[in-house]
Backbone as JSON Lines, residues from 0, in Angstrom:
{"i":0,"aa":"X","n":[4.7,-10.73,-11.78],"ca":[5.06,-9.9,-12.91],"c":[4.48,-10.45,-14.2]}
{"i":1,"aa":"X","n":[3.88,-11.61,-14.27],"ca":[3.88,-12.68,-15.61],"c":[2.45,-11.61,-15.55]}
{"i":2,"aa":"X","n":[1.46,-11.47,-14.6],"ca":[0.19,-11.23,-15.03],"c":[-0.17,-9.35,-15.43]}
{"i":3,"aa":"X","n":[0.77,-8.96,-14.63],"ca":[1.35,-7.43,-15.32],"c":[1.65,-7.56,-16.52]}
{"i":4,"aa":"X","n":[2.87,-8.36,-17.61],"ca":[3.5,-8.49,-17.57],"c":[2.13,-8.26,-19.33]}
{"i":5,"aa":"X","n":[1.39,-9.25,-19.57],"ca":[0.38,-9.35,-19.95],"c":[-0.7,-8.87,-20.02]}
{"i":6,"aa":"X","n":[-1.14,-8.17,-18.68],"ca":[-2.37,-6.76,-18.98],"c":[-1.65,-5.81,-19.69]}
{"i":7,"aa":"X","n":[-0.51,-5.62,-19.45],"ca":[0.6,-4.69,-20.1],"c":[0.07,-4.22,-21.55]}
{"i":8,"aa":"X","n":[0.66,-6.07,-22.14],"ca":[0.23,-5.8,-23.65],"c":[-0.91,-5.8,-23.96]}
{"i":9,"aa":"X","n":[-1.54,-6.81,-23.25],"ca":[-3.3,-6.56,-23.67],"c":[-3.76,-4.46,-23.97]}
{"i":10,"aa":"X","n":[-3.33,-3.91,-22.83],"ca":[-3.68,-2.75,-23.15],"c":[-2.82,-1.72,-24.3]}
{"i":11,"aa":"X","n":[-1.83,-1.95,-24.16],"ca":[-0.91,-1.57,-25.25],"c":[-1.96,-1.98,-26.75]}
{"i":12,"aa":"X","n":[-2.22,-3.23,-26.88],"ca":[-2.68,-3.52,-27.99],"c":[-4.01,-3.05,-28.22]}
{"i":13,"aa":"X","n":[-4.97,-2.5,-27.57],"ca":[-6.37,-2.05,-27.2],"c":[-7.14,-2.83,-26.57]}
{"i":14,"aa":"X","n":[-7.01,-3.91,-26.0],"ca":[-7.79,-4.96,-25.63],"c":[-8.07,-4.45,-24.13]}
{"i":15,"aa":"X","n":[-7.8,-3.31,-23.5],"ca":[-7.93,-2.97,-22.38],"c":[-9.09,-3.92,-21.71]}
{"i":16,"aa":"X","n":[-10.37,-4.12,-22.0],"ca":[-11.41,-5.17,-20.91],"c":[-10.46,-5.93,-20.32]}
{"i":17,"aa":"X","n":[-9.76,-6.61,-21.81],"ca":[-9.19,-8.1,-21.29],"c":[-7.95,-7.8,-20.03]}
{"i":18,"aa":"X","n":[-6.76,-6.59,-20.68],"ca":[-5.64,-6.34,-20.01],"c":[-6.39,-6.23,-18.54]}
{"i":19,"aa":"X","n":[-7.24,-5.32,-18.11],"ca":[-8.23,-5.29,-16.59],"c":[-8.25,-6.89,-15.93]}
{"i":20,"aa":"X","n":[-8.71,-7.61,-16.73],"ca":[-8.88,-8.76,-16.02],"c":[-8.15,-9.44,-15.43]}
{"i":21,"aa":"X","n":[-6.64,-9.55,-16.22],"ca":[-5.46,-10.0,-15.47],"c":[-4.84,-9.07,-14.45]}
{"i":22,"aa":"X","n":[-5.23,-7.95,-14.33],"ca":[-5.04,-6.87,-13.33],"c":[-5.75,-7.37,-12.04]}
{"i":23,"aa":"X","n":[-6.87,-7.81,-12.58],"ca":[-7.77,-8.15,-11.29],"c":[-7.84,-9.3,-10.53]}
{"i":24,"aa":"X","n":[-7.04,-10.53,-11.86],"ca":[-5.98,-11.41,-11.32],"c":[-5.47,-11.56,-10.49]}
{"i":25,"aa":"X","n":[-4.8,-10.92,-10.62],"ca":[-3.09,-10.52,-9.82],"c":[-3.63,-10.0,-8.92]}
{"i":26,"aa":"X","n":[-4.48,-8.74,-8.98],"ca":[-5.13,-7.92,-7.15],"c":[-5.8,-8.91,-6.19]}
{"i":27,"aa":"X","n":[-6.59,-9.66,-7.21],"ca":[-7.12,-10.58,-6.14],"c":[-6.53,-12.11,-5.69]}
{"i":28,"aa":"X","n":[-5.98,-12.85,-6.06],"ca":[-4.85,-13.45,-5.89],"c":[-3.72,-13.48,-5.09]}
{"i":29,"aa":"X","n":[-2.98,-12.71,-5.63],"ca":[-1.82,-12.27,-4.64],"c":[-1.37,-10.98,-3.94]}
{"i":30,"aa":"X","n":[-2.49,-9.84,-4.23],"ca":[-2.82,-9.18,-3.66],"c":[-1.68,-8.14,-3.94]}
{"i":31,"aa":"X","n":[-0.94,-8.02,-5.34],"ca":[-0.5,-7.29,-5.8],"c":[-1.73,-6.05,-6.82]}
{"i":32,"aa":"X","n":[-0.97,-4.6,-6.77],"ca":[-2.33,-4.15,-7.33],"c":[-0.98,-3.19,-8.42]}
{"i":33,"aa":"X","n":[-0.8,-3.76,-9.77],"ca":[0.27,-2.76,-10.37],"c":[-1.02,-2.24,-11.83]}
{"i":34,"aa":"X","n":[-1.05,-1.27,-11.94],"ca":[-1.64,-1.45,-12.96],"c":[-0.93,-1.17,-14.38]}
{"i":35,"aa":"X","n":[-1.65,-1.87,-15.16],"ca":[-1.51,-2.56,-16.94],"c":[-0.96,-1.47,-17.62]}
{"i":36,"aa":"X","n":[-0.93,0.08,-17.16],"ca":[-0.71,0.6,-18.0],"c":[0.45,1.16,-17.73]}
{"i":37,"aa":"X","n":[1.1,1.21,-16.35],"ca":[2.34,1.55,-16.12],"c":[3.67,1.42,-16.8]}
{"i":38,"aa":"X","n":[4.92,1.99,-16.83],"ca":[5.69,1.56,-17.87],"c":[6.53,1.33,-17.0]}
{"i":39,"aa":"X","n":[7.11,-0.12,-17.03],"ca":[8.23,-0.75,-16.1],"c":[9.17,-1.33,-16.91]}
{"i":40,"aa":"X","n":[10.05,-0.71,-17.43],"ca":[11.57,-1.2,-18.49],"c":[12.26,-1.91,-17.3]}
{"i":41,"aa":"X","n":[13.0,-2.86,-18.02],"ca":[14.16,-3.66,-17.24],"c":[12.9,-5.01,-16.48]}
{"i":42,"aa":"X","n":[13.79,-5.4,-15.43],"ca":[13.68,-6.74,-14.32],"c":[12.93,-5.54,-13.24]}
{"i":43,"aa":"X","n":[11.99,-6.12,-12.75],"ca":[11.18,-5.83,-11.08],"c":[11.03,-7.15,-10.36]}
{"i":44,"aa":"X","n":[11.57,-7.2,-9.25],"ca":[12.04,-8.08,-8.41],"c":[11.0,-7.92,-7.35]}
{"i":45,"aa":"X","n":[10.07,-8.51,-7.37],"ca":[9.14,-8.26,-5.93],"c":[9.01,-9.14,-4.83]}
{"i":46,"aa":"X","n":[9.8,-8.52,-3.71],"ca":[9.86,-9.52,-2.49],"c":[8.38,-9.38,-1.57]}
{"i":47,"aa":"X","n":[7.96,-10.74,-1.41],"ca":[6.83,-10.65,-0.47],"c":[5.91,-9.58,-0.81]}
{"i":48,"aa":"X","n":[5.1,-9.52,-1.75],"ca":[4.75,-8.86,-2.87],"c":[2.85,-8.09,-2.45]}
{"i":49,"aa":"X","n":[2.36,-8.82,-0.83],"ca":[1.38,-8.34,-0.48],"c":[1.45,-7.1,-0.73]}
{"i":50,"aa":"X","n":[-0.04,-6.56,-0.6],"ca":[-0.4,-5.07,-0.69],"c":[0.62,-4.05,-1.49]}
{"i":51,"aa":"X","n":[1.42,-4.38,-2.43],"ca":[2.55,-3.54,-3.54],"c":[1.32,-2.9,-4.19]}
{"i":52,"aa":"X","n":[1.76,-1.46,-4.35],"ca":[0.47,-0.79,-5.34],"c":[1.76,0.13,-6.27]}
{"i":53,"aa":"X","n":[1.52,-0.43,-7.61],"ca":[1.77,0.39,-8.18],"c":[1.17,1.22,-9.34]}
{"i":54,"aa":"X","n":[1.38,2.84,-9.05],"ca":[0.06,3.63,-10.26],"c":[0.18,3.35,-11.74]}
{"i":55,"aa":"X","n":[-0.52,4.15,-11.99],"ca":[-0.82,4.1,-13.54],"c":[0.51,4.91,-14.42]}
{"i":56,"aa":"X","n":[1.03,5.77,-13.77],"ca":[1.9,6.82,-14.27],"c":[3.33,6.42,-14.01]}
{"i":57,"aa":"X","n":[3.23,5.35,-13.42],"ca":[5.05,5.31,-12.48],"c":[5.63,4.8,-13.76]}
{"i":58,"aa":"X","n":[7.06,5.48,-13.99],"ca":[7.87,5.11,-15.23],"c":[9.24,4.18,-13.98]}
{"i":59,"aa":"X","n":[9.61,3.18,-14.7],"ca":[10.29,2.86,-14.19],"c":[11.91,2.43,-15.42]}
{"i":60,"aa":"X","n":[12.84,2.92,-15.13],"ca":[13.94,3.07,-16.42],"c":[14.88,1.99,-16.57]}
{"i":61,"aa":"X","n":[14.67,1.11,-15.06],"ca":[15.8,0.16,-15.54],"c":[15.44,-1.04,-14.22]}
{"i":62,"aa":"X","n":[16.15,-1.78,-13.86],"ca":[15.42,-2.67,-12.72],"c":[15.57,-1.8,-11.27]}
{"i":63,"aa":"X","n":[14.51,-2.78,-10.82],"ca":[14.39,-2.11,-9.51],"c":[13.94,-3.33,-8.17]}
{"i":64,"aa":"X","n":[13.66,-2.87,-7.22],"ca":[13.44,-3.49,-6.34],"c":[12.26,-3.51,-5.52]}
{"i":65,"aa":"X","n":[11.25,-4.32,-5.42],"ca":[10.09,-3.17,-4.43],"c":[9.55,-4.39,-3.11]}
{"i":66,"aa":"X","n":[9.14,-4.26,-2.2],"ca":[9.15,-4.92,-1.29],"c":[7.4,-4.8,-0.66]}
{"i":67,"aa":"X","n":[7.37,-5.64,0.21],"ca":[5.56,-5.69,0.46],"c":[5.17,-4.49,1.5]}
{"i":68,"aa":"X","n":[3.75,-4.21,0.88],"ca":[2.86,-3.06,1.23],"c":[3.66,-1.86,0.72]}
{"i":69,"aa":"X","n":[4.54,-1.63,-0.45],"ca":[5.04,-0.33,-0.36],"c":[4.13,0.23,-1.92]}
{"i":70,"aa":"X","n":[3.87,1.74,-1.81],"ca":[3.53,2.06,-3.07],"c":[4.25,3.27,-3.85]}
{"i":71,"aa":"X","n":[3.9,3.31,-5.0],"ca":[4.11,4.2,-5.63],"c":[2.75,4.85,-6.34]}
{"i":72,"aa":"X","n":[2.69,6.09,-6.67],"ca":[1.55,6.67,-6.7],"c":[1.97,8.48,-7.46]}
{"i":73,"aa":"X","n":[0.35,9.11,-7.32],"ca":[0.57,9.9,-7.44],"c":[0.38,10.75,-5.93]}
{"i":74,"aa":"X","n":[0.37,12.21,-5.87],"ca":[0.04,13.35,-4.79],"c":[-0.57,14.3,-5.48]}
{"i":75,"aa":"X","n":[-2.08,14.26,-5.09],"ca":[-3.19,15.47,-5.57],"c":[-2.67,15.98,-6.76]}
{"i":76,"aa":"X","n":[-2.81,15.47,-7.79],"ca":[-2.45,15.78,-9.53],"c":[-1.57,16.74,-9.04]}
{"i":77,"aa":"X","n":[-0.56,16.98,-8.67],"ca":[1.26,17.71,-8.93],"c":[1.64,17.36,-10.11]}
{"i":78,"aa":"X","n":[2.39,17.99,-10.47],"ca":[2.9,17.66,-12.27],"c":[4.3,18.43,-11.87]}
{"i":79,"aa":"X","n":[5.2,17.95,-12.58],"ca":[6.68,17.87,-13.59],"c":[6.95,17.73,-14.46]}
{"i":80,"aa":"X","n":[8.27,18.2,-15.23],"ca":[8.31,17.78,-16.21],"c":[10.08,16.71,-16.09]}
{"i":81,"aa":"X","n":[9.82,16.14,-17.01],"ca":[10.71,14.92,-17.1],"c":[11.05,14.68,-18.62]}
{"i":82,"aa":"X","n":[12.32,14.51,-19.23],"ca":[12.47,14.38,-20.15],"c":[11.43,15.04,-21.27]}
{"i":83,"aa":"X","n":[11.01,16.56,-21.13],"ca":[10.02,17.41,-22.05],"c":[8.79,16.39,-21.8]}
{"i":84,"aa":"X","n":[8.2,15.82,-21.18],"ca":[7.06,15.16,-20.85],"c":[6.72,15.22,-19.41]}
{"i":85,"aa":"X","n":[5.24,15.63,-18.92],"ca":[4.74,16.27,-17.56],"c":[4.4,14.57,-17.28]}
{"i":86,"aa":"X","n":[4.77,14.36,-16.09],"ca":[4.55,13.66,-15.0],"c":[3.91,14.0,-13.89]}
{"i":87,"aa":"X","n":[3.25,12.72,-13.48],"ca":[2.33,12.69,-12.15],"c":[2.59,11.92,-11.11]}
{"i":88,"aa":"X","n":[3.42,11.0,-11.69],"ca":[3.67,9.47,-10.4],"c":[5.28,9.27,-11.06]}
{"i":89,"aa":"X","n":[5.65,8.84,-9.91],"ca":[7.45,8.69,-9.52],"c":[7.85,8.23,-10.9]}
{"i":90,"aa":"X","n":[9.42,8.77,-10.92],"ca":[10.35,7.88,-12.21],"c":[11.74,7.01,-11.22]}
{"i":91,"aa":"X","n":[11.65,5.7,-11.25],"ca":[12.62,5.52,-10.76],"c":[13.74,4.7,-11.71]}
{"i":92,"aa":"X","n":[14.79,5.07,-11.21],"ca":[16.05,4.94,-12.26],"c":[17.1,3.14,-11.99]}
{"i":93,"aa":"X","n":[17.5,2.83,-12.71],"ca":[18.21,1.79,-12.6],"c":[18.72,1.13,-10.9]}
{"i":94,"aa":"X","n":[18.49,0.61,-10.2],"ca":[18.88,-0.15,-9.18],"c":[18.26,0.09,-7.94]}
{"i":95,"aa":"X","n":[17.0,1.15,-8.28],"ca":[16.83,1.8,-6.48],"c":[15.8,0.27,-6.05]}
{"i":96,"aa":"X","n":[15.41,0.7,-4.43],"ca":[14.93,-0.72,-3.87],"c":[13.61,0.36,-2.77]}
{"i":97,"aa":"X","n":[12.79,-0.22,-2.97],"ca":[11.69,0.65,-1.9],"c":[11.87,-0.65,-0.91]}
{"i":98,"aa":"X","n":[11.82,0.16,0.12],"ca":[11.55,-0.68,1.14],"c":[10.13,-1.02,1.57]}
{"i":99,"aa":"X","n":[10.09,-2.17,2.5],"ca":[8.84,-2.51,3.45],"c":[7.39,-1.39,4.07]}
{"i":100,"aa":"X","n":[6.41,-1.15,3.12],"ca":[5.53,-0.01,3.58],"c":[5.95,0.95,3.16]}
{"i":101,"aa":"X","n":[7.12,1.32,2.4],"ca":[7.19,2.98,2.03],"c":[6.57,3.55,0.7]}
{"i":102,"aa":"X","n":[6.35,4.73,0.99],"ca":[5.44,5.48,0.13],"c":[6.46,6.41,-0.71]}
{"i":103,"aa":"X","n":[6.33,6.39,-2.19],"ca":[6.58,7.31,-2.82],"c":[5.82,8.28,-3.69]}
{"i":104,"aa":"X","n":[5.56,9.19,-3.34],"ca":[4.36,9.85,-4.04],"c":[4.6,10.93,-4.78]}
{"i":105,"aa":"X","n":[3.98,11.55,-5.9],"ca":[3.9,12.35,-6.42],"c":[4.69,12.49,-7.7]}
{"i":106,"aa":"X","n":[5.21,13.45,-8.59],"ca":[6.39,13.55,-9.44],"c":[7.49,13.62,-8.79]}
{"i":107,"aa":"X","n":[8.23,12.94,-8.67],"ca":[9.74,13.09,-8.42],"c":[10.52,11.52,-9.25]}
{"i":108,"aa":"X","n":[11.67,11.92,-8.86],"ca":[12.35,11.06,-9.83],"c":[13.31,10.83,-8.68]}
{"i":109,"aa":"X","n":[13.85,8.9,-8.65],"ca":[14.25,8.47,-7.83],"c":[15.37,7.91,-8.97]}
{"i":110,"aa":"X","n":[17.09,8.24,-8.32],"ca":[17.7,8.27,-9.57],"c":[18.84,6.94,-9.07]}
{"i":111,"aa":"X","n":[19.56,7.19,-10.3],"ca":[20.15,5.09,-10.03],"c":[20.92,4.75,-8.24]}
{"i":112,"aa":"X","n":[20.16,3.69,-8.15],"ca":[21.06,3.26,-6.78],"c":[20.23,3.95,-5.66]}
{"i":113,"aa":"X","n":[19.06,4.65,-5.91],"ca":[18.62,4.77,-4.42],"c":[18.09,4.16,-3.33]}
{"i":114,"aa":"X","n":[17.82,4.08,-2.16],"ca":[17.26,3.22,-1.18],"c":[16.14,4.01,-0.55]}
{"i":115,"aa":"X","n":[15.06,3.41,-0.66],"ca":[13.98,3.76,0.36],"c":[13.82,2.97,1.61]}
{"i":116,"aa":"X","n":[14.27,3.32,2.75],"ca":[13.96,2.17,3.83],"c":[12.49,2.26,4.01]}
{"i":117,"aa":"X","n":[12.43,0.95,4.91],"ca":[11.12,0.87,5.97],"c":[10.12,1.88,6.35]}
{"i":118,"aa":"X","n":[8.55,2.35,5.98],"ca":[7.91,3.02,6.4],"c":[8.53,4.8,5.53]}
{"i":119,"aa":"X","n":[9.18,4.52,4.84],"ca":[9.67,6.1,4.57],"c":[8.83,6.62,3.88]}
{"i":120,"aa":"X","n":[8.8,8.07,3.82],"ca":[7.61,9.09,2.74],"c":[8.67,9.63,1.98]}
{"i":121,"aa":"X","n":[8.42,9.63,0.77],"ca":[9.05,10.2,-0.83],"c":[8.33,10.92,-1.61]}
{"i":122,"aa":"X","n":[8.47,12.39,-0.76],"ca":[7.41,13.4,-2.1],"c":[8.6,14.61,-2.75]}
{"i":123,"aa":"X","n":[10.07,14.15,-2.72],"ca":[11.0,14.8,-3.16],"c":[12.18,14.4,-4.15]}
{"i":124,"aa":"X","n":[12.76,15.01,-5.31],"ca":[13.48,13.88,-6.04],"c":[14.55,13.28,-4.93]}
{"i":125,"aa":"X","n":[15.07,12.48,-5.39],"ca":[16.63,11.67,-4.52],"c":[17.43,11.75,-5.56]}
{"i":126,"aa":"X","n":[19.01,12.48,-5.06],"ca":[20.02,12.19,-5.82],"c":[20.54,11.01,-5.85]}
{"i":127,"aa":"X","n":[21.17,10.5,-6.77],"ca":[21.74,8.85,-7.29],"c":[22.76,8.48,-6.14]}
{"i":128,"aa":"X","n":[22.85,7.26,-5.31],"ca":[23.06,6.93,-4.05],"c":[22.8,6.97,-2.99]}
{"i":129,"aa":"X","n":[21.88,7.5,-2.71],"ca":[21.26,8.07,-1.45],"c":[20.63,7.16,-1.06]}
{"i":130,"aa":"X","n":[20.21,7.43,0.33],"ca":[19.4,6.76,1.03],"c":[18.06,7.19,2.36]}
{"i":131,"aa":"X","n":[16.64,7.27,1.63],"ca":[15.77,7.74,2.3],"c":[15.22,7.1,3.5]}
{"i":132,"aa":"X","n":[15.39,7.77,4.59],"ca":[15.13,7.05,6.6],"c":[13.91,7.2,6.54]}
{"i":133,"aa":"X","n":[13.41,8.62,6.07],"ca":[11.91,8.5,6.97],"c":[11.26,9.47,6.01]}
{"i":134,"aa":"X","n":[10.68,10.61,6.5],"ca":[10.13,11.88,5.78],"c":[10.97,12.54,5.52]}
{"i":135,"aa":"X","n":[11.25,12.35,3.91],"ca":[12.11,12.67,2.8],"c":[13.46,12.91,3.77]}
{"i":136,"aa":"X","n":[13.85,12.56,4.47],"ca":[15.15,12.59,5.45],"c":[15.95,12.27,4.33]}
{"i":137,"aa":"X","n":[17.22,12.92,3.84],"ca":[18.13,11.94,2.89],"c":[19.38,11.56,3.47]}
{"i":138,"aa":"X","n":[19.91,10.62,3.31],"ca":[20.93,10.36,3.81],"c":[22.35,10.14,2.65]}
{"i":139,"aa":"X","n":[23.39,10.59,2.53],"ca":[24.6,10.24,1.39],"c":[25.48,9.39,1.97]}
């Protein structure tokens, strides 16, 4: 997170070359790939942190949880809107946890307390508590 954490501001501030470099850091290194321009509010807790991809668009609102090989992304430019602002890549809300390999894609909004298990696909919002098994399967 320290080298996110820092392309962050580098690009925030315009220094984008530089913010890239610690991006490329971190990808090649530890083989995390989040990029600099994403907006991640709160604590991100990354367990076993191989192959984690996270996009350019993912808003994230409060802490979260994310686990190795899982991503977040977009799905073939889809758009939403979210708080009067169009989205492309997931919003996830205070406490949710992606699991091991799972994919969340597209606009949707993953809301406080959700769970993505193991291998699951997320191209649909989740109501707050829930818990996603597989292809968008929800569980309460």
């Amino acid at each position: 997170m320290l080298f996110f954490r820092i392309s962050n501001v580098l690009c925030k501030v315009g220094l984008k070359p530089l913010g890239r470099l610690f991006w490329l850091i971190n990808r090649l290194l530890l083989s995390i790939d989040i990029d600099p321009r994403a907006t991640l509010k709160g604590g991100v807790v990354i367990l076993h942190g191989a192959g984690i991809v996270i996009g350019r668009y993912v808003i994230a609102e409060g802490d979260f949880t994310i686990y190795q090989g899982a991503t977040l992304g977009g799905n073939n430019n889809k758009e939403a809107l979210y708080k009067g602002k169009t989205i492309t890549q997931p919003v996830l809300m205070h406490g949710c946890v992606i699991g091991i390999h799972a994919v969340v894609m597209g606009p949707v909004i993953l809301h406080n307390n959700v769970r993505v298990g193991a291998n699951a696909i997320v191209t649909k919002n989740v109501p707050e508590n829930a818990v996603v098994v597989s292809n968008n399967k929800i569980l309460k």
